[in-house]
Backbone bond lengths (Angstrom), bond angles and torsions (degrees), N, CA, C in turn:
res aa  C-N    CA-C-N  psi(-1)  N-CA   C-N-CA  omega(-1)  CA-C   N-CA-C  phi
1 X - - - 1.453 - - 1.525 108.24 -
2 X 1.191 120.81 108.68 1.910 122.05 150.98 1.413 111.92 -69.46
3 X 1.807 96.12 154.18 0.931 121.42 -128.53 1.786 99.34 -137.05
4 X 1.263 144.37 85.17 1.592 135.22 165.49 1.237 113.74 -99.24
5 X 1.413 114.59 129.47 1.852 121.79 179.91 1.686 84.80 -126.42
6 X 1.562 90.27 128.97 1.635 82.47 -169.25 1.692 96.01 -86.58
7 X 1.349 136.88 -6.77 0.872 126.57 -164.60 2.069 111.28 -66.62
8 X 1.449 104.50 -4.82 1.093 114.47 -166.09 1.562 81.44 -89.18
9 X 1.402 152.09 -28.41 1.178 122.23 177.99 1.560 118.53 -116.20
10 X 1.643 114.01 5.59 1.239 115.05 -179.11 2.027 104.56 -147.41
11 X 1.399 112.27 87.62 1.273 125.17 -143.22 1.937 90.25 -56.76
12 X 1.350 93.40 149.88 1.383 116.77 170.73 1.487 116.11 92.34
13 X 1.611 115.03 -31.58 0.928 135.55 -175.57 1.687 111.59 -54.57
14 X 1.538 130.76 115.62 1.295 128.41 -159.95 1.733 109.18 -100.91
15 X 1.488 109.44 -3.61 1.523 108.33 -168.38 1.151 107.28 -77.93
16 X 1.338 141.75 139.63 1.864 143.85 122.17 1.413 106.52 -111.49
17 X 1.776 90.36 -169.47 1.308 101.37 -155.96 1.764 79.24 -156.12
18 X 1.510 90.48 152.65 1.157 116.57 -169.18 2.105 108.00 -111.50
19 X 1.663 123.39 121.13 1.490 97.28 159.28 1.636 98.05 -140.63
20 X 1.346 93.15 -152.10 1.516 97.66 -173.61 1.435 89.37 -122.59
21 X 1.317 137.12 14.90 1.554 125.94 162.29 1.276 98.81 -173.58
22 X 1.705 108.18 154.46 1.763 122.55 -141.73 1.571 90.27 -66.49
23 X 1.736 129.43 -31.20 1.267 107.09 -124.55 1.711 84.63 -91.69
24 X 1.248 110.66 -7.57 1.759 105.44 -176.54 1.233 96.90 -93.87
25 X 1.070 149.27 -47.26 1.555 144.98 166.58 1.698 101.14 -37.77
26 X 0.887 96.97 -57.22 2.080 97.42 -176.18 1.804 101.46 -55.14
27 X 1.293 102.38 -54.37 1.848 102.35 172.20 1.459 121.46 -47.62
28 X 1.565 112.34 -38.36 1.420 117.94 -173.00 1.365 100.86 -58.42
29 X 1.792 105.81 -61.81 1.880 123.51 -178.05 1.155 105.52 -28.06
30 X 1.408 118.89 -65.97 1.991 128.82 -166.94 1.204 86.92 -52.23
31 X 1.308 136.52 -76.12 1.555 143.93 -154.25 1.708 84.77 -33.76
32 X 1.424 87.78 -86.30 2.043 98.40 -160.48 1.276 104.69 -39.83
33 X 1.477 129.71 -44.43 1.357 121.78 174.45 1.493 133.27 -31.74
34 X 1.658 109.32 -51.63 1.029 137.59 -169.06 1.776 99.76 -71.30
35 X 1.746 110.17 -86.03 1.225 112.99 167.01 1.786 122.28 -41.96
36 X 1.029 119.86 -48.59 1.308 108.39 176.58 1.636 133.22 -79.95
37 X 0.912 113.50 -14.91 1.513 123.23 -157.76 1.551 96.14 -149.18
38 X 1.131 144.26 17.56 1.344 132.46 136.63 1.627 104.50 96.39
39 X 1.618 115.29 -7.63 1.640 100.49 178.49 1.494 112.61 -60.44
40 X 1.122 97.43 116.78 1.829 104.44 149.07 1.530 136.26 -56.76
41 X 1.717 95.59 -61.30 1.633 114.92 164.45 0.929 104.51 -88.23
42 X 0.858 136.68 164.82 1.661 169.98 179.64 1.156 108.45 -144.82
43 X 2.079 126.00 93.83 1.534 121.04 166.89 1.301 106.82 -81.19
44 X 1.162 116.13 164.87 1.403 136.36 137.25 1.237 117.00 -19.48
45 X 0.987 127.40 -52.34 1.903 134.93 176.94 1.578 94.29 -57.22
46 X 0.999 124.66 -65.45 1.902 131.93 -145.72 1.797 82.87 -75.88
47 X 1.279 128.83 -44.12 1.554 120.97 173.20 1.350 119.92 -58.19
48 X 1.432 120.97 -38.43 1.464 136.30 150.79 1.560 107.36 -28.58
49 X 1.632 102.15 -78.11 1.514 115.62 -149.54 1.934 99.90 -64.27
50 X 1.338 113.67 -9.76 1.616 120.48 -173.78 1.619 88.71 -91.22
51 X 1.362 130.12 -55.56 1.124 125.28 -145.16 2.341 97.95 -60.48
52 X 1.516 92.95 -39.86 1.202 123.38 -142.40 2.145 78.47 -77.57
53 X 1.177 133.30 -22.53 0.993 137.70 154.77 1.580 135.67 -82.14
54 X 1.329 129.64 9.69 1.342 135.19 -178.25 1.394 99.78 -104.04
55 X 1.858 92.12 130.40 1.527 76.16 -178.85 1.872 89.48 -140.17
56 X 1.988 101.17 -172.30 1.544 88.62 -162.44 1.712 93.71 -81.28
57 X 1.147 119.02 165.36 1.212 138.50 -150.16 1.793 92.36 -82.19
58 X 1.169 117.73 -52.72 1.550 123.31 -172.51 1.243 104.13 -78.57
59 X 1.249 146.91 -33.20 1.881 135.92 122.47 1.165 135.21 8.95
60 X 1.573 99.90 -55.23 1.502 113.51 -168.51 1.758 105.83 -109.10
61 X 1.117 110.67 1.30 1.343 105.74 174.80 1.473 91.76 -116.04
62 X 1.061 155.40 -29.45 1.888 131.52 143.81 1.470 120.90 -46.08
63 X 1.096 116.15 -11.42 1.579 106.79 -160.93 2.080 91.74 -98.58
């Protein structure tokens, strides 16, 4: 299972999302991005900076 806590790219922020492959976890991010936090655009960079944050789920609960 992957793993996005957006708080890792937008501090304070408590939401993630849970999938079983990056590219729907990356879909969830844009979503919440948009609705939650006011992005309009969505570059290439900010899809980067999400991708570059998903991690495997049993990873992040040892660490």
């Amino acid at each position: 299972m992957r793993l996005f806590e957006c708080g890792s790219l937008v501090p304070g922020c408590e939401w993630h999302t849970r999938a079983n492959d990056d590219a729907e976890v990356v879909r969830r991010a844009v979503e919440h991005m948009r609705s939650a936090h006011g992005e309009t655009m969505i570059r290439e960079s900010m899809v980067d900076h999400i991708k570059e944050r998903v991690v495997d789920e049993k990873a992040a609960d040892a660490a």
